[in-house]
C-alpha positions in Angstrom: -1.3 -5.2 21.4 -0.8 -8.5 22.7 2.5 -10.7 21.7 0.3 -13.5 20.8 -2.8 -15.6 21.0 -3.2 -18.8 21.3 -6.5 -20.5 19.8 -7.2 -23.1 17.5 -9.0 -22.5 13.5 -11.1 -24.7 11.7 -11.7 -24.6 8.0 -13.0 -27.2 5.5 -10.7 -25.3 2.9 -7.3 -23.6 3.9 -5.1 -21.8 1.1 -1.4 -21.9 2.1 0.3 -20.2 -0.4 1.6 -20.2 -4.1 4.1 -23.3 -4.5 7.0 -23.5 -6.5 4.9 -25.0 -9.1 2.8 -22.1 -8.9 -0.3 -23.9 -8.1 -2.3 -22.6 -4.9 -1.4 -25.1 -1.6 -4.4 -26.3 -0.4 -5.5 -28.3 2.7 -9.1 -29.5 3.4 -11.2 -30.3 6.4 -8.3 -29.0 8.9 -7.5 -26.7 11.3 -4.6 -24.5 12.4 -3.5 -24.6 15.7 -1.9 -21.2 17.0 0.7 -20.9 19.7 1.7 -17.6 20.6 0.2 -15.7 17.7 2.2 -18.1 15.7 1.1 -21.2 13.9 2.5 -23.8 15.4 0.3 -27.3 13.5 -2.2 -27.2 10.6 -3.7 -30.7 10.4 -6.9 -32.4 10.8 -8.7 -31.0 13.8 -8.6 -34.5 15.5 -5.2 -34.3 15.4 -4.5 -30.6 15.9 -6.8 -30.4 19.3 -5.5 -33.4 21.0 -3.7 -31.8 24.3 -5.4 -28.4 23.2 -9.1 -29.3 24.4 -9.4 -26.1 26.3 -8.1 -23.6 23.6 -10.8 -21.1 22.2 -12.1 -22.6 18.8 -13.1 -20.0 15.4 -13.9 -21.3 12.3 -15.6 -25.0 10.8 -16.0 -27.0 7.8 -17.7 -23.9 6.3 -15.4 -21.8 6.1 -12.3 -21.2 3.6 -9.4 -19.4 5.3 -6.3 -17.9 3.2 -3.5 -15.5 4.5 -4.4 -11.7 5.7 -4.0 -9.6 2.4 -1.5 -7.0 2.4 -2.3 -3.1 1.6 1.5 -2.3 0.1 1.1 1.0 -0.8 -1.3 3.6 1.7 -1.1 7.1 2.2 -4.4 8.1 4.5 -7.6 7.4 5.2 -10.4 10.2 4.2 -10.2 9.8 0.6 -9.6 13.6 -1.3 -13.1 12.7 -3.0 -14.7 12.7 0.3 -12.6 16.1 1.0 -14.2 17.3 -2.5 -10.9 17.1 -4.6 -12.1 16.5 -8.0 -9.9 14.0 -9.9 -7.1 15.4 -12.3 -3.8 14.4 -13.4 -1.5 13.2 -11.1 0.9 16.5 -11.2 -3.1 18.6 -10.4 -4.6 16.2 -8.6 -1.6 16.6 -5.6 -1.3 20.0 -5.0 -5.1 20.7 -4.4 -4.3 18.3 -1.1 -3.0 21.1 0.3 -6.2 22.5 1.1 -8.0 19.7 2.4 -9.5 20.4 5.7 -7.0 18.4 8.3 -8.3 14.9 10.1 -6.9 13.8 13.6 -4.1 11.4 12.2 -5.6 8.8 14.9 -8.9 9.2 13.5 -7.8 9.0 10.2 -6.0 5.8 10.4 -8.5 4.3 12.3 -11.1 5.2 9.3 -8.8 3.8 6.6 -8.2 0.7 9.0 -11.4 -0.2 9.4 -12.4 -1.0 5.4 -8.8 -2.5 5.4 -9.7 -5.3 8.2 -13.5 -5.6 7.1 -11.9 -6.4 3.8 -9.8 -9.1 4.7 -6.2 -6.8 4.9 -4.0 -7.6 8.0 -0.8 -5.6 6.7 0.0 -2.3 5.4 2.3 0.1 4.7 1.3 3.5 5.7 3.1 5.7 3.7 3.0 9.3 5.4 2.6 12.1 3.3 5.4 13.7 4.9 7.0 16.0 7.5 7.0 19.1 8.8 7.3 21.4 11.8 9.3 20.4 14.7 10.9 16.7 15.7 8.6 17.0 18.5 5.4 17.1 15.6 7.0 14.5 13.8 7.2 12.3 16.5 3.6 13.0 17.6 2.4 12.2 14.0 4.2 9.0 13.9 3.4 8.1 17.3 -0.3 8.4 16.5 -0.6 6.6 12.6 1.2 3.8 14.4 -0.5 4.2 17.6 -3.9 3.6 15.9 -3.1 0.1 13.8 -1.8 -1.1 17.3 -5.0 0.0 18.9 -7.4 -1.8 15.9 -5.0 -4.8 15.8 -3.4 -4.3 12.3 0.3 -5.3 11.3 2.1 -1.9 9.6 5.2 -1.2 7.7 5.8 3.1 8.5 7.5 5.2 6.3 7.4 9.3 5.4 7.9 10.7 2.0 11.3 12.2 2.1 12.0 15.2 -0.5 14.3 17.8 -0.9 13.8 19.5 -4.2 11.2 20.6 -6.6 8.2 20.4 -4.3 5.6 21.6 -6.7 6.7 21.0 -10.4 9.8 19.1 -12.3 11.6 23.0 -11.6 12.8 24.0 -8.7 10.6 25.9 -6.1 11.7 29.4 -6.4 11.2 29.2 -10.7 7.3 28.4 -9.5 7.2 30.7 -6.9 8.6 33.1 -9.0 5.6 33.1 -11.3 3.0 32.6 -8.4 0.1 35.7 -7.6 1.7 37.2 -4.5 -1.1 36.4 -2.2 -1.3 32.3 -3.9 3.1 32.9 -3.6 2.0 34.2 0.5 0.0 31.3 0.7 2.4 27.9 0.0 5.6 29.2 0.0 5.8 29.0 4.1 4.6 25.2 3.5 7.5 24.7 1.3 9.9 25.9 3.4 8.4 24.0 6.7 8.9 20.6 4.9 12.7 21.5 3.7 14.1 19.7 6.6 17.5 18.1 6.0 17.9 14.8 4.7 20.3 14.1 7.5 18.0 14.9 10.2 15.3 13.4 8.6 17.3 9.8 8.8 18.4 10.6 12.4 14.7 10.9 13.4 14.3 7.4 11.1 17.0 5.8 13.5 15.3 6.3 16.7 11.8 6.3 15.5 12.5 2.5 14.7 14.6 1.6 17.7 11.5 3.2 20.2 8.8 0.8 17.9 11.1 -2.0 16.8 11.4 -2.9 20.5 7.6 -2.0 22.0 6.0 -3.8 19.0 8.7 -6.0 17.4 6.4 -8.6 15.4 3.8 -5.9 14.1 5.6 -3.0 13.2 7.9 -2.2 10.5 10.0 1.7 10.0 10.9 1.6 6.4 12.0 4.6 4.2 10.3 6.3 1.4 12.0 8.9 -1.1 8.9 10.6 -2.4 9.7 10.2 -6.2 13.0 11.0 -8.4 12.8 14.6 -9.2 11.4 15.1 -5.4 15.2 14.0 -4.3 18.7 14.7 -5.1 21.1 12.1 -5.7 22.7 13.0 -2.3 19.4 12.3 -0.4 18.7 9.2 -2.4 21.6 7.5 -1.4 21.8 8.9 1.7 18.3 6.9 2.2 20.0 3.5 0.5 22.8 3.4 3.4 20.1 4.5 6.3 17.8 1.3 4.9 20.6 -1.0 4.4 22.5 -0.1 8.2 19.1 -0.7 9.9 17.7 -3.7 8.2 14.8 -1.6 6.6 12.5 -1.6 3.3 12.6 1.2 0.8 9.5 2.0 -1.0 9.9 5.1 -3.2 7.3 6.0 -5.9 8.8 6.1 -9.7 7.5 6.4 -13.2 4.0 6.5 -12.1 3.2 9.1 -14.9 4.4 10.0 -18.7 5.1 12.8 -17.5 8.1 11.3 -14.9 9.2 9.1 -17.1 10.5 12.2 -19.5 11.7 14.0 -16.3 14.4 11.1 -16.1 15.3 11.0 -19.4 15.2 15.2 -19.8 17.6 15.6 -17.0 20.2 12.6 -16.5 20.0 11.4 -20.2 19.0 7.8 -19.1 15.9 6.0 -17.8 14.9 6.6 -13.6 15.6 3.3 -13.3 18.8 3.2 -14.6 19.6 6.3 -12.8 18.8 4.3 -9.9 21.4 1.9 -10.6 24.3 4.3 -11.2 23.9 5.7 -7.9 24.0 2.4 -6.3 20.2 2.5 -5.2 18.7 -0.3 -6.4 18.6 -3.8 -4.1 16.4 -6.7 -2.6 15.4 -3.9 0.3 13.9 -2.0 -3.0 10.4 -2.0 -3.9 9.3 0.6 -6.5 5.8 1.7 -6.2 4.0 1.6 -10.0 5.9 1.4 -12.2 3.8 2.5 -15.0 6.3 3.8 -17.5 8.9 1.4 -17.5 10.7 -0.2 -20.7 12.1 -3.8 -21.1 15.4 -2.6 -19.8 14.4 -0.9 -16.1 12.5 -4.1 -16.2 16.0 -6.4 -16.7 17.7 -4.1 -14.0 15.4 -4.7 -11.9 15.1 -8.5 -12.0 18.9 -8.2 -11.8 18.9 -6.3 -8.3 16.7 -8.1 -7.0 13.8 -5.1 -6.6 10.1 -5.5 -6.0 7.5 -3.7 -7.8 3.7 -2.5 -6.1 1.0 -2.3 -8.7 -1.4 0.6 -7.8 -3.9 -0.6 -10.7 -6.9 1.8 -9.6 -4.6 5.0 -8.9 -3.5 4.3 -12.5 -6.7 4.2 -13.9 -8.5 6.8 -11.9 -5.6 8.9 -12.6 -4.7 8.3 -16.1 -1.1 8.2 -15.0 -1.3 4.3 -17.0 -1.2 0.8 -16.6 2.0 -1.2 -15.6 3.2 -3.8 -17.2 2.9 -6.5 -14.8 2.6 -9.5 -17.3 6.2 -8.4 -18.4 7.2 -8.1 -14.8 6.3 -11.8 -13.9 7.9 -13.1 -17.1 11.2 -11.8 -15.3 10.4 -13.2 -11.8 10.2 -9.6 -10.5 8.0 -10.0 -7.3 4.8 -7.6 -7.9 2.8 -6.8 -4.4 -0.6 -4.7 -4.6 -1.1 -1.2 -3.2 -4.6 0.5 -2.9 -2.8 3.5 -3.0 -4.8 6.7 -1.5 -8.5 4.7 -2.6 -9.2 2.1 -5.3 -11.4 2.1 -7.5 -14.8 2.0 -5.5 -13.2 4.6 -3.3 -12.7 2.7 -0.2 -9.5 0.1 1.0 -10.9 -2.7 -0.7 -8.3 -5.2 -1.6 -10.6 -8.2 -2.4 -11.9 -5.8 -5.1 -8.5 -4.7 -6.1 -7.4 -8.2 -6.6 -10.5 -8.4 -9.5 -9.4 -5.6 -10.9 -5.0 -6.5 -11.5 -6.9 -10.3 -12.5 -8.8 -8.8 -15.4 -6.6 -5.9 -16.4 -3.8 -8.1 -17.2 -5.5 -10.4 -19.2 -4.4 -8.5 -22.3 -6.4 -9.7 -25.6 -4.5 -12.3 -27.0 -6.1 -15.9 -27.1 -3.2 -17.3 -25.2 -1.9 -14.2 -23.5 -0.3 -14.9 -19.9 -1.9 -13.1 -17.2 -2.2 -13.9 -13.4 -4.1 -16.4 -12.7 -6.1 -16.2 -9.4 -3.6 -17.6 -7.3 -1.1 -15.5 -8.4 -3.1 -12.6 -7.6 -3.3 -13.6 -4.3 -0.1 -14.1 -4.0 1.1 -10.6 -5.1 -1.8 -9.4 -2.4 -0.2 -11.6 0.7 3.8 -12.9 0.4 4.8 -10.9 -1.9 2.9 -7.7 -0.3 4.5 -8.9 3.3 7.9 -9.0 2.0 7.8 -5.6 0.6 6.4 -3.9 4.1 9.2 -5.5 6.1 7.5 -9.1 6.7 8.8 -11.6 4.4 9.0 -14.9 5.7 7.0 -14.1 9.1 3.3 -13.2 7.0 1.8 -13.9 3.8 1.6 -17.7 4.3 -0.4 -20.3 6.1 2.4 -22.5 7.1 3.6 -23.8 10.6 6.2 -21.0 11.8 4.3 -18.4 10.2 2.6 -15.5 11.8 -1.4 -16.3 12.5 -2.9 -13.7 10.1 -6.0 -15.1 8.8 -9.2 -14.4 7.2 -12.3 -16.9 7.3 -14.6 -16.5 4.2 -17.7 -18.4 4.7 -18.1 -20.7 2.0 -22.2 -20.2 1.8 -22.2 -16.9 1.3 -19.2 -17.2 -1.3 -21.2 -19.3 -3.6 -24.6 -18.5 -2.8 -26.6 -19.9 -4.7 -24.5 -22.5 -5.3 -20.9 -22.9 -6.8 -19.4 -26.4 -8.7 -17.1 -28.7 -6.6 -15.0 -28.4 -9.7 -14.1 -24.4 -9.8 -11.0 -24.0 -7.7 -10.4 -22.7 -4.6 -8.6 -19.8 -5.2 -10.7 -18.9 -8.3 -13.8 -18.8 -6.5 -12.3 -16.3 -3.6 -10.7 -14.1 -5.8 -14.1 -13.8 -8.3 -16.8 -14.6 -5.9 -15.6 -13.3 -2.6 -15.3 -10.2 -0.9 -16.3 -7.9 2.1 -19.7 -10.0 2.0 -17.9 -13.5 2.9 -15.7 -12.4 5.4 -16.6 -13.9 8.6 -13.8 -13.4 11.2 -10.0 -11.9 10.3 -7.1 -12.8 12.7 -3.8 -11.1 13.0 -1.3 -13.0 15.3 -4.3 -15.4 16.5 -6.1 -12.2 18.0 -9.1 -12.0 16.3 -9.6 -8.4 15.3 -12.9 -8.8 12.7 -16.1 -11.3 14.1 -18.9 -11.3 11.6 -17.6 -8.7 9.1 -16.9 -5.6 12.0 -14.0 -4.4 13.5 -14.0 -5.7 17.3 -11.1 -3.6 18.9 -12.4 0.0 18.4 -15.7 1.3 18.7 -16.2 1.4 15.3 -19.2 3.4 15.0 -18.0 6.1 17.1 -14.8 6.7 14.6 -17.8 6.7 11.8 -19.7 9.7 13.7 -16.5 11.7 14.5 -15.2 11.6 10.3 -18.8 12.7 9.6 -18.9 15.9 11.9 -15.7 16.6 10.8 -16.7 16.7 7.1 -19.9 18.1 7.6 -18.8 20.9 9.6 -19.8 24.4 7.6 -16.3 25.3 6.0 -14.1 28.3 7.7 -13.2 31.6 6.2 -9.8 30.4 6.1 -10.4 27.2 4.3 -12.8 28.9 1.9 -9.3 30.9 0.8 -7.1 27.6 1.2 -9.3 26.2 -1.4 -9.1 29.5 -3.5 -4.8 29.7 -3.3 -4.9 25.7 -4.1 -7.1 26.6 -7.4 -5.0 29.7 -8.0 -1.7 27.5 -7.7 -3.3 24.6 -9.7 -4.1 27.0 -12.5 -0.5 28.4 -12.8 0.8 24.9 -12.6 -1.7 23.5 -15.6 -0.3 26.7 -17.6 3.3 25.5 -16.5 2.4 22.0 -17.9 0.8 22.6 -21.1 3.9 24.9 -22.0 5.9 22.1 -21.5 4.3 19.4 -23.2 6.4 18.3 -26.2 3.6 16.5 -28.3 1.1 14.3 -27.6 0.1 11.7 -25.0 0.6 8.1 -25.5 -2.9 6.0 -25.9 -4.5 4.9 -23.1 -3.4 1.0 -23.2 -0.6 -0.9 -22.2 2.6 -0.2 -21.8 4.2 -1.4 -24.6 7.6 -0.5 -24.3 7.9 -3.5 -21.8 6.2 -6.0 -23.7 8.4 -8.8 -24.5 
């Protein structure tokens, strides 16, 4: 990827950024002159081309350009639908992954990345499922995820879920394996024990995995840390990951409370809250960003204000899940930044995030008369600064402002409000409910213009379309014909482990109430 391009972007309406006011910055009939992959002058075009005459020109009075969106939460890119995973229960849903057939991790990323740029999304943070194997495998997985966003032109944030208990349940391994069929007990138990790698080596590999890409790619690439979830990790590897993120200037993005379920967990085993457990171990900082966040009460959410943590909202993996809605509303009350994460797909089963922004605007209106939801500017906020600060690029992305890094989309206004829209609805109202994959017309990241007329331009990206299909069309093995029958076999000993341990019944399907207020 280059450093930088230099260029020059017209717009008859540009969205900045959310001031302090929290009102959507807006400049009209400009352009943006980049320097560098920087932006170095917004002003009218007059005034922003003089001395530039001979710089490549994108954009006109047309079009209405806002910040790249930011993907904060991402795992892969062939959705389990796709794979034939029926949708479950979070602590179901998982552990049938296990048999899906496996994707070239280039390929993969390169899929996912394509619906991310076509939708507007310039940043992400690619979340890997995890490690296993060798440090020579982990470094070849790493290598290619990141390898492919350099390749397509994306900015990424790269972490691994790190665990070193309970793999399969809230028990530890051997009480599940214990009860496993011994050909089902044959089949994952060697899976467990490849991914029981030591914490310590697993931060090691952190180290140099960020000084190698740190220094190649040093404005579009991020290593951050990710403990899978609090009963995945001890206390020792949890804070073993807090001084690892701190020493090297990294983000932490750990999963918590996204089900009932967890919640409990917490409570069941330290006698206090996740979050709060958090806290005692000395966890919890500005570097933190906690991904969902469905189950937490008014307390996790005054910790967390007080540290100084993000949130991500997954809104569509809550829903499609049933793991539950987060309280958001009570969130912003406390000035807790909240970015958006698609998660593994949103709702429409794709990497949407103009579509996911609709979704967090009319989930959180609650059904009050005067209730306080986001409005659409700070929708977009949560799905660009506040999204870039939680991958690793707060202050460089996320804003159109001199200084800032060039990541841009151009909606065209004529297709936005086709027929016709009133001079009088605001800007950032009529791109968050009127636009969408449909408007976008070019997407920028660093001035390098990586999407012209709604496709992908640094990939061949029909080819990467015809090499997912023959992969998922391809007549299923003998041997993934019984990796689908041991992931059935272990899903059914594990809903038998659940309903055992259910203590009464769920809580309604609404909002979380024990943060209201």
């Amino acid at each position: 990827m280059t450093t930088g391009t230099d260029c020059i972007i017209e717009a008859g309406t540009i969205l900045s950024g959310l001031g302090p006011d929290g009102t959507m910055g807006l400049r009209h009939d400009a352009a943006v002159r980049v320097e560098k992959g920087m932006i170095a002058q917004i002003g009218p075009l007059e005034a922003v081309s003089y001395g530039y005459g001979d710089l490549p020109r994108f954009g006109s009075r047309e079009m209405i350009a806002l910040p790249g969106l930011v993907n904060g939460h991402h795992h892969f890119g062939v959705t389990p639908l796709m794979q034939g995973v029926p949708f479950a229960a979070l602590e179901l849903w998982l552990p049938r992954f296990r048999a899906m057939r496996a994707v070239d991790p280039r390929l993969d990323t390169l899929f996912s990345a394509i619906e991310m740029l076509e939708s507007g999304t310039t940043t992400v943070h690619h979340i890997h499922s995890g490690l296993s194997g060798t440090p020579e495998q982990w470094t070849a997985s790493a290598d290619a995820v990141l390898g492919a966003y350099r390749e397509i032109g994306m900015r990424a944030g790269f972490s691994f879920m790190v665990r070193d208990r309970n793999l399969l349940a809230y028990d530890a391994d051997e009480t599940i394996l214990a009860g496993l069929p011994a050909q089902t007990r044959a089949w994952i138990a060697p899976k467990l024990a490849a991914a029981m790698i030591p914490v310590g080596e697993l931060m090691d590999f952190v180290g140099a995995l960020r000084a190698r890409w740190l220094t190649a790619e040093p404005d579009h690439v991020r290593i951050n840390l990710a403990p899978a979830n609090l009963h995945w990790c001890s206390d020792e590897a949890l804070q073993a990951i807090a001084e690892t993120a701190r020493a090297g200037g990294s983000q932490i993005h750990m999963h918590l409370v996204e089900t009932e379920r967890q919640a409990d967990y917490a409570k069941r085993t330290f006698g206090r809250s996740a979050v709060a457990h958090l806290k005692a171990l000395g966890c919890l900082g500005p570097e933190m960003t906690l991904g969902h966040g469905n189950w937490m009460d008014r307390a996790d959410l005054d910790i967390l204000a007080e540290c100084g943590c993000s949130v991500c909202h997954n809104a569509s993996s809550g829903l499609r899940l049933g793991s539950g809605i987060a309280p958001v509303n009570a969130m912003r009350r406390r000035g807790i930044p909240v970015a958006l994460g698609i998660d593994q797909s949103n709702i429409a089963d794709d990497r949407d995030m103009t579509l996911e922004m609709k979704l967090v605007w009319a989930l959180h209106r609650e059904t009050g008369m005067w209730s306080e939801g986001p409005d659409a500017a700070a929708v977009l906020q949560m799905a660009t600064e506040h999204g870039a600060r939680t991958v690793g690029f707060g202050g460089l992305a996320g804003r159109l402002e001199p200084g800032w890094q060039a990541d841009i989309v151009l909606m065209d206004r004529r297709r936005l409000a086709a027929p016709a829209i009133s001079p009088r609805t605001p800007a950032a109202e009529a791109v968050l409910h009127r636009g969408g994959r449909h408007a976008i017309r070019q997407v920028f990241v660093g001035g390098r213009l990586v999407v012209d007329e709604g496709r992908v331009v640094g990939i061949d990206r029909e080819a990467v379309m015809r090499e997912v299909a023959a992969i998922l069309e391809r007549p299923e093995t003998a041997d993934e014909r019984a990796a689908v029958e041991a992931a059935e076999s272990l899903v059914a000993h594990l809903d038998a482990y659940h309903r055992a341990r259910e203590t009464g019944p769920s809580a309604s399907y609404r909002y979380n109430a024990m943060a209201d207020g």
